[in-house]
C-alpha positions as CSV (number, residue, x, y, z in Angstrom):
1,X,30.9,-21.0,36.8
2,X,29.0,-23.3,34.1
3,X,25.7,-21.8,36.4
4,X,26.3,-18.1,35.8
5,X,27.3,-18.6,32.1
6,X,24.2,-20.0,31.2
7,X,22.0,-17.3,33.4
8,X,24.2,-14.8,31.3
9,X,23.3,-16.8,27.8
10,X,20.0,-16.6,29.1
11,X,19.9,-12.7,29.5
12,X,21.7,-12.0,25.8
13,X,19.0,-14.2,24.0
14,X,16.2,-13.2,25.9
15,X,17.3,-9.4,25.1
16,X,18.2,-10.0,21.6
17,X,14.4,-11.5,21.2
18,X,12.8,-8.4,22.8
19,X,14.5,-6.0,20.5
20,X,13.8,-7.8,17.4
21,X,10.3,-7.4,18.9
22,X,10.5,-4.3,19.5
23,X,11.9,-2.7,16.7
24,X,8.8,-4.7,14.9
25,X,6.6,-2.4,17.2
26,X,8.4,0.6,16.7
27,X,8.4,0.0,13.1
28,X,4.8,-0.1,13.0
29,X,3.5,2.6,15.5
30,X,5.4,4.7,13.4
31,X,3.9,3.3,9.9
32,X,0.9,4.0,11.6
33,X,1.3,7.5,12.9
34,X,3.6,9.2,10.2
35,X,2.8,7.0,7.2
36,X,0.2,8.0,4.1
37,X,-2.2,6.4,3.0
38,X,-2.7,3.7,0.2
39,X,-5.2,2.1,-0.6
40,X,-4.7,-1.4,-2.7
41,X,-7.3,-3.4,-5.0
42,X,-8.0,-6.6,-3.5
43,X,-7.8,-9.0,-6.4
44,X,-9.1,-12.2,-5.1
45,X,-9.9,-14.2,-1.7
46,X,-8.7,-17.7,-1.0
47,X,-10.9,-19.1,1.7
48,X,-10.1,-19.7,5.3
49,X,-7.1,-21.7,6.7
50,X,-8.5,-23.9,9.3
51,X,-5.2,-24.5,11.0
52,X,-4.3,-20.7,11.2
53,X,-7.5,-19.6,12.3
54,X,-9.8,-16.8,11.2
55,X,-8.4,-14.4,8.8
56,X,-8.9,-13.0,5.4
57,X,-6.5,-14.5,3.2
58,X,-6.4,-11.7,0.1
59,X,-4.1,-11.2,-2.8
60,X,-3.0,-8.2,-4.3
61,X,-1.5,-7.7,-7.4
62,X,2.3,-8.1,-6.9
63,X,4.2,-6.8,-10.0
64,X,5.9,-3.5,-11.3
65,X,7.9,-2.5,-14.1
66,X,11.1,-3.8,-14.5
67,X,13.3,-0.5,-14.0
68,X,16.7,0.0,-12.3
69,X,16.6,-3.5,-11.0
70,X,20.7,-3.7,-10.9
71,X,21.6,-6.8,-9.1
72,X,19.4,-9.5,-10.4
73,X,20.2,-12.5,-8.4
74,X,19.5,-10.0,-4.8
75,X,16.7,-11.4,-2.6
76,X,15.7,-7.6,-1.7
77,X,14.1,-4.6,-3.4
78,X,12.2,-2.1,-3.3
79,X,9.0,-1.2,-5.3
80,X,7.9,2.4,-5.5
81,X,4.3,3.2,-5.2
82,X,1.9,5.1,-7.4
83,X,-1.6,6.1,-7.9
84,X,-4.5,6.1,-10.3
85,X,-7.1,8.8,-10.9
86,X,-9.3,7.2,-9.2
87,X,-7.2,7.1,-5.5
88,X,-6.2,3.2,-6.1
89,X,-2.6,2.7,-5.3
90,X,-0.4,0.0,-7.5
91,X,3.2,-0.8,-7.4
92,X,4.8,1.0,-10.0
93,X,8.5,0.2,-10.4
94,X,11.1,-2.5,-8.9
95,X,14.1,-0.9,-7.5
96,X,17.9,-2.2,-6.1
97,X,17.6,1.2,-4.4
98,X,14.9,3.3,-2.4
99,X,13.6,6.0,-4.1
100,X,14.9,9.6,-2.9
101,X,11.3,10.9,-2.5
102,X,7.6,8.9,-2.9
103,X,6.4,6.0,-0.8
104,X,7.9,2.7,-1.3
105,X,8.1,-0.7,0.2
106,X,10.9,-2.9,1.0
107,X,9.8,-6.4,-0.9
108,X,11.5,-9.6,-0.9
109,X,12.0,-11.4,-4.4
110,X,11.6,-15.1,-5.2
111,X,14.0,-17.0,-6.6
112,X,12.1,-17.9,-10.3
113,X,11.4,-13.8,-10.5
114,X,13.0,-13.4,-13.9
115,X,10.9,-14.4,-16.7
116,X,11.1,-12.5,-19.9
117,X,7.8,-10.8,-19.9
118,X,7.9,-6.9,-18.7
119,X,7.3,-7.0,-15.4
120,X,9.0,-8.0,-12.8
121,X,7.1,-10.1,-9.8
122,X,8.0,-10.0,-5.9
123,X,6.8,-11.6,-2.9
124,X,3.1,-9.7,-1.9
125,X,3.9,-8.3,1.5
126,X,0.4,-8.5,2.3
127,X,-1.9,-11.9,2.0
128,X,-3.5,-11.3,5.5
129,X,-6.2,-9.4,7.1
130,X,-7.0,-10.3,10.7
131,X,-9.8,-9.3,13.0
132,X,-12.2,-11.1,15.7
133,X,-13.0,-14.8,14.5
134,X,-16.4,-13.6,15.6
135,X,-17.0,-11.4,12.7
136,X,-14.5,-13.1,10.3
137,X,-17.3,-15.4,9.0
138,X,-19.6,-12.5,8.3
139,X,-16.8,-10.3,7.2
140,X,-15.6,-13.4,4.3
141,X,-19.1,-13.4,3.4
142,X,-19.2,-9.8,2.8
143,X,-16.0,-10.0,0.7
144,X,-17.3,-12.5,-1.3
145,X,-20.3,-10.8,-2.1
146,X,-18.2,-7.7,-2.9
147,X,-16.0,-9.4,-5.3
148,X,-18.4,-11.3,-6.9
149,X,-20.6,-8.3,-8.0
150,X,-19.3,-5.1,-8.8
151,X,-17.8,-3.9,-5.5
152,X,-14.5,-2.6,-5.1
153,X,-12.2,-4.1,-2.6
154,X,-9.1,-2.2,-1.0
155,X,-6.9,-2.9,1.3
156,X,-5.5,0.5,3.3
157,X,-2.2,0.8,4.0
158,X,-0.2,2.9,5.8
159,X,3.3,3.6,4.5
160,X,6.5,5.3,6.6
161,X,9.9,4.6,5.1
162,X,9.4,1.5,3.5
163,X,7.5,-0.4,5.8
164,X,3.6,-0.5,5.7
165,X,1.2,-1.3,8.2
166,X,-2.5,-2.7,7.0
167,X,-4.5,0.0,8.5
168,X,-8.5,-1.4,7.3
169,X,-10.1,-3.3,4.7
170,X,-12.9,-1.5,2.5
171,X,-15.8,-2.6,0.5
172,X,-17.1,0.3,-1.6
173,X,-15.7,3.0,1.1
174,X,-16.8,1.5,4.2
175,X,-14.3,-0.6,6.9
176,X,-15.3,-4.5,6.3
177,X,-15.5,-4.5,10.1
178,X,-18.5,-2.0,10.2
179,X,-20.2,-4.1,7.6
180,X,-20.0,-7.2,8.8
181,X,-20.6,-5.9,12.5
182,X,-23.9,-4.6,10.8
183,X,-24.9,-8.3,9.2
């Protein structure tokens, strides 16, 4: 009895973990498939993590207006998503609710958030950009290079419904992988 109750645990948890996972996937495929395109100015690099392994650790810049922000002690938001004339997306405004039309992304909020300035800060969904730990050294010189002179930075996105997908990182244009494959 105690023997098929725990086989039976085992199966409920062991589903439950799978569809978590899976609705991650799902979630994605379809961010990458059906979702437009953004692309983000990187606004600085923090050097590797040796215990996490090879990635680019990036920042963006994480704060919107403060608009229609109605419960202000939620851990959840949403921030709408605009764009510049020159195709360099921002987050725009800070929401309680999702917009009816326009890409946005579900955000969490810190707790210290509120500060009397204008704008309204949120937890940056995206601080990572991984690819092979072969070319991550060559890529972080690249980026460094980039940021240091007068090369533009952008992290692509691709945005479905509130969730967003990092799709590339450029360098003036061109997919960080392709110039560091090339160094």
């Amino acid at each position: 009895m105690l023997k098929t109750f725990k086989l039976v645990l085992f199966g409920i948890a062991s589903l439950l973990i799978l569809g978590i996972i899976s609705t991650k996937i799902i979630l994605a495929e379809r961010a990458m498939l059906w979702g437009n395109v953004c692309r983000f100015a990187v606004e600085g690099y923090d050097p590797h993590d040796v215990f996490r392994g090879r990635y680019l650790q990036i920042r963006l810049n994480a704060t919107a207006k403060r608009t229609n922000l109605v419960q202000p002690y939620g851990r959840s938001a949403y921030v709408t998503i605009g764009t510049d004339k020159e195709g360099t997306s921002f987050f725009d405004e800070l929401r309680s609710t999702p917009p009816e039309s326009g890409d946005y992304l579900a955000v969490t909020l810190p707790y210290w958030r509120f500060r009397v300035n204008a704008n309204r800060e949120f937890e940056s969904p995206f601080t990572r950009f991984y690819l092979n730990e072969k070319l991550a050294p060559k890529a972080e010189k690249v980026l460094n290079q980039a940021l240091a002179g007068n090369g533009k930075a952008r992290l692509v996105l691709r945005v479905y419904n509130g969730f967003a997908c990092i799709e590339d990182l450029e360098i003036d244009g061109k997919s960080i992988r392709e110039l560091a494959a090339a160094e």
